[in-house]
N, C-alpha and C positions, 0 to 999 in steps of 0.2 A: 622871415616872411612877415610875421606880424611885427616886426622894431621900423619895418618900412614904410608902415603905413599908422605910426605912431611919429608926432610932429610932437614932443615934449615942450612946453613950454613953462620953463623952471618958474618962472616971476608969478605963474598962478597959483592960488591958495583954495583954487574949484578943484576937483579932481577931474572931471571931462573936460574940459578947458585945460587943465594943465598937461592931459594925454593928448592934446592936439582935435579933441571935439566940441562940437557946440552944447549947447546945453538941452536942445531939442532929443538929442541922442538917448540921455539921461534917460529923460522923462518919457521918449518911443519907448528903449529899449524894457525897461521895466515895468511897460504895460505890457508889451508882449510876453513875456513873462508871466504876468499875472495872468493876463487871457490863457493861453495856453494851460496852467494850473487849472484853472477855472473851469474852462471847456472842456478838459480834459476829465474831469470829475462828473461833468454832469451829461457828459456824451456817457458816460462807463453806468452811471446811477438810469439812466434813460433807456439804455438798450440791454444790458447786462446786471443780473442778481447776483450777490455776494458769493453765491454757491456755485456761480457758472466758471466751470474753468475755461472758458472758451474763451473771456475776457483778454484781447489781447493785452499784451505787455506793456505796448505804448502808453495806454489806457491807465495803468497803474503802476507806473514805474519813474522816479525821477529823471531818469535818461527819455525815458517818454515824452517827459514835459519839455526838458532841454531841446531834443531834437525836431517838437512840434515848434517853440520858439525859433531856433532857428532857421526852420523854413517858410516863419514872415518875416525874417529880416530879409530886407531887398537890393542892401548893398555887402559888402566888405567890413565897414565900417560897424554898419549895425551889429554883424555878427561876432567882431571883436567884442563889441561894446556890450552885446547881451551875456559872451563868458561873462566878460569881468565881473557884471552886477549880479548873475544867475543866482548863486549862493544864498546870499543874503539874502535878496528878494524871495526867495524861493521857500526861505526858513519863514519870512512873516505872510507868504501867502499860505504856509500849511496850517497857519496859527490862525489865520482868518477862516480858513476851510472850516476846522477843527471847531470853533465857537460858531459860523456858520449850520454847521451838521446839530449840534448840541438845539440850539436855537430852533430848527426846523424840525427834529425830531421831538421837540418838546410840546405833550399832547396838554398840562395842565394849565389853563389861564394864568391862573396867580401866577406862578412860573413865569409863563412868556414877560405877562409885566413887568414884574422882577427883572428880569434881562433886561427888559426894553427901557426901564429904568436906570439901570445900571451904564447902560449905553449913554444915553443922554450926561447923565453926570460924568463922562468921561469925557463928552464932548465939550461940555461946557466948562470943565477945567482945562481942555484945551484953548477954548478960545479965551479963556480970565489967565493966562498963563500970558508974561510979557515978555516972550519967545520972538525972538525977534523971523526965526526957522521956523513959523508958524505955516507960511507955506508949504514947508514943506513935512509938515508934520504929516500923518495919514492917520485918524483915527478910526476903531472900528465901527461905526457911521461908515467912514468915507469908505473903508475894505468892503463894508454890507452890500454898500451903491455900486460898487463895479463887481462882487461878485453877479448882484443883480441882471446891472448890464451885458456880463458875459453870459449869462444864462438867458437872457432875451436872446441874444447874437450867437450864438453858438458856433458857426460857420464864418462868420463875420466880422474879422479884427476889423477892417477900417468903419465897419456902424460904430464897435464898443469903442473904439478909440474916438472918435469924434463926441460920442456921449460922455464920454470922462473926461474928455476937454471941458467940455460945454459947463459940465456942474463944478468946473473948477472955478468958473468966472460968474 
């Protein structure tokens, strides 16, 4: 079922291009992903306390987040394309979560600075880096602005995705 709707095309050195997708796919599929993480945290942090077992599952469960992705994908295609990357992506939005949470729950100034400092220097060695992959680099800057945008949008993948378009350009 899915080798049908996979067009391999050997002579690519992309891997969605080389699975017979555009590159547009890529770059949907792993914001959805992200949104879904995202939303997913901060729907659970908004309505439900760490001590509420009432907390649905979906809510706090990697399967949760998979299956919340899954149902913005709006083709065939999309929903191949969000397996394949789920993992991965999945592992560096727990890591942006994770310093996200650290970050917001940190009540001391100096502190925050500290961080906010730390951030920046990471950015700027990203962009003094002569990566030619700089695109597609994601620093945590950039993880911050679309946790951001997913917690403005909560209900709303196509706002947060046109907003993370937008600050790519």
């Amino acid at each position: 079922m899915v080798k049908e709707l996979l067009k391999f095309r050997h002579e690519s050195d992309n891997i969605p291009t080389a699975m017979g997708f555009n590159m547009d796919i890529d770059i949907k599929c792993r914001e959805i992903v992200n949104f879904s993480a995202f939303t997913n945290y901060f729907i659970k942090e908004e309505f439900f306390n760490e001590t509420d077992n009432e907390t649905p599952e979906n809510l706090t469960t990697v399967t949760g987040v998979l299956e919340k992705a899954l149902n913005l994908c709006k083709t065939k295609e999309e929903e191949i394309y969000t397996l394949f990357v789920f993992k991965n992506v999945y592992e560096h939005v727990s890591q942006a979560l994770a310093a996200y949470k650290v970050f917001e729950d940190e009540t001391d100034e100096k502190s925050k600075k500290k961080i906010k400092m730390l951030l920046e220097l990471v950015e700027l060695k990203a962009m003094a880096d002569d990566d030619n992959d700089r695109n597609d680099l994601i620093t945590p800057k950039d993880m911050f602005k679309k946790i951001t945008a997913a917690k403005d949008n909560l209900y709303n993948f196509d706002n947060y995705y046109n907003i993370v378009n937008e600050s790519k350009n």
